[in-house]
C-alpha positions as CSV (number, residue, x, y, z in Angstrom):
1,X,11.2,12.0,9.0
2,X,10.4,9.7,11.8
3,X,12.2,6.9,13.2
4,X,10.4,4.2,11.9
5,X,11.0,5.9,8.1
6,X,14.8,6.1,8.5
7,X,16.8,3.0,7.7
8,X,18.7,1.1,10.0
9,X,20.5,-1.3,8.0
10,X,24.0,0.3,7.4
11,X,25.9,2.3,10.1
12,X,27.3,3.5,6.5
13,X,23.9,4.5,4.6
14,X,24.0,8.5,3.8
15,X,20.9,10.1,5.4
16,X,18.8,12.4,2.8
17,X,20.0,15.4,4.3
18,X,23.5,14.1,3.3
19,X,22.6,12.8,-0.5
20,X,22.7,14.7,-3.7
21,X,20.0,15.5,-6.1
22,X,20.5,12.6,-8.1
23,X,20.9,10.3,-5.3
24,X,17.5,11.5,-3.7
25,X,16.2,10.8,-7.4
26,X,17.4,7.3,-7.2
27,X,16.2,6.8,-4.2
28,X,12.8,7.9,-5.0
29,X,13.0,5.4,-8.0
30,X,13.5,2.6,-5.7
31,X,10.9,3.7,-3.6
32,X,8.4,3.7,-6.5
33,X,9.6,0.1,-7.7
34,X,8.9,-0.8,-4.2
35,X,5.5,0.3,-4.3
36,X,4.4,-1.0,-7.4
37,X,6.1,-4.1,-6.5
38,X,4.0,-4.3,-2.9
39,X,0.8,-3.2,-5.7
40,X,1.0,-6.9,-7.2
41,X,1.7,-8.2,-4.1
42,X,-1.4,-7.2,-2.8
43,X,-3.7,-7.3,-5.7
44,X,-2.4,-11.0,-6.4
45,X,-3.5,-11.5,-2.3
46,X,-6.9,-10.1,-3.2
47,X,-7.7,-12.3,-6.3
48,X,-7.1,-15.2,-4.1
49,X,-9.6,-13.6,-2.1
50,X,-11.8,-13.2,-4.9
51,X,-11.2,-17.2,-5.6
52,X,-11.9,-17.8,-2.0
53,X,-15.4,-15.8,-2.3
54,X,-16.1,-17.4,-5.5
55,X,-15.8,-20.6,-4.3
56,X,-18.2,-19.8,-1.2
57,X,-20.1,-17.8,-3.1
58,X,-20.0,-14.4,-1.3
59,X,-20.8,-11.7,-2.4
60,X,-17.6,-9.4,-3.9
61,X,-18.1,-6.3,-1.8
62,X,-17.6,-6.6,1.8
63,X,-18.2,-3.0,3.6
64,X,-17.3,-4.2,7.2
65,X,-14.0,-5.1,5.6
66,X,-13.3,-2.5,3.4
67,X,-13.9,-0.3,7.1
68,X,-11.4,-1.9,8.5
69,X,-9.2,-1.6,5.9
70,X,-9.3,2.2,5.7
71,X,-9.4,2.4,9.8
72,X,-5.7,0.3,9.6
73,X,-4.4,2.7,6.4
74,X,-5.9,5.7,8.9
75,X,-3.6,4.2,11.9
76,X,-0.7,3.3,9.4
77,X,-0.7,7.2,8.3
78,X,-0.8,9.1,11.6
79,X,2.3,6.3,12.9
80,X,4.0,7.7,9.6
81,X,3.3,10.9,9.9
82,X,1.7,11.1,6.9
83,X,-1.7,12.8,5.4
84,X,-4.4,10.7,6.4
85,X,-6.6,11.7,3.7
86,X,-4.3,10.9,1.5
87,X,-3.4,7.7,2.2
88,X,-7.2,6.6,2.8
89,X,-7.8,7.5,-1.0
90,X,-5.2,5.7,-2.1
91,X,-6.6,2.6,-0.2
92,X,-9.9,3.8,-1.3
93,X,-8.2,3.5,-5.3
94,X,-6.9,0.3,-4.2
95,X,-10.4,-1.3,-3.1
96,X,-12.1,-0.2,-6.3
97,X,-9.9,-1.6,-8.9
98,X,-9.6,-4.8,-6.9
99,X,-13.4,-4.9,-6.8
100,X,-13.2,-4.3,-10.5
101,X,-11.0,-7.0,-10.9
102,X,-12.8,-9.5,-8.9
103,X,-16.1,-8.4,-10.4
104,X,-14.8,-9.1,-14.4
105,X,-13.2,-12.7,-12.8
106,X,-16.7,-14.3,-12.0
């Protein structure tokens, strides 16, 4: 775990090597709220978008973009320590359904 994933708010807060099964489930249940939860957050961002292009009328995909999307996710996992690959597919997910989405709204 790196520094940045370890949380800071209570002196108090058990560390996971310190938590029991079913607190590390818990915790992994908040952690999934909190990721669908940042999921709307971003997908009601990109229908804005979608609004925003509509009203301009540009065109829904947007490759230079969608680069620097997946160059930022990229960054985001190697700060994180996490799989690269990984995360860029997940992004990758992200951009279709949202093109999806703003495809079916015009």
């Amino acid at each position: 775990m790196t520094r940045d994933t370890q949380r800071t708010t209570d002196q108090t807060e058990k560390l996971p090597d310190d938590m029991s099964l079913d607190e590390l489930r818990t915790e992994i249940a908040d952690i999934d709220r909190e990721i669908v939860e940042l999921i709307a957050r971003r997908t009601y961002v990109a229908d804005t978008v979608a609004q925003v292009k509509d009203e301009r009328d540009l065109p829904t995909t947007d490759e230079g973009q969608e680069e620097v999307v997946m160059d930022r996710a990229g960054e985001n996992a190697e700060r994180f320590e996490v799989d690269s690959n990984l995360v860029k597919a997940i992004f990758r997910l992200l951009i279709e359904l949202n093109k999806v989405e703003q495809r079916e709204s015009r």
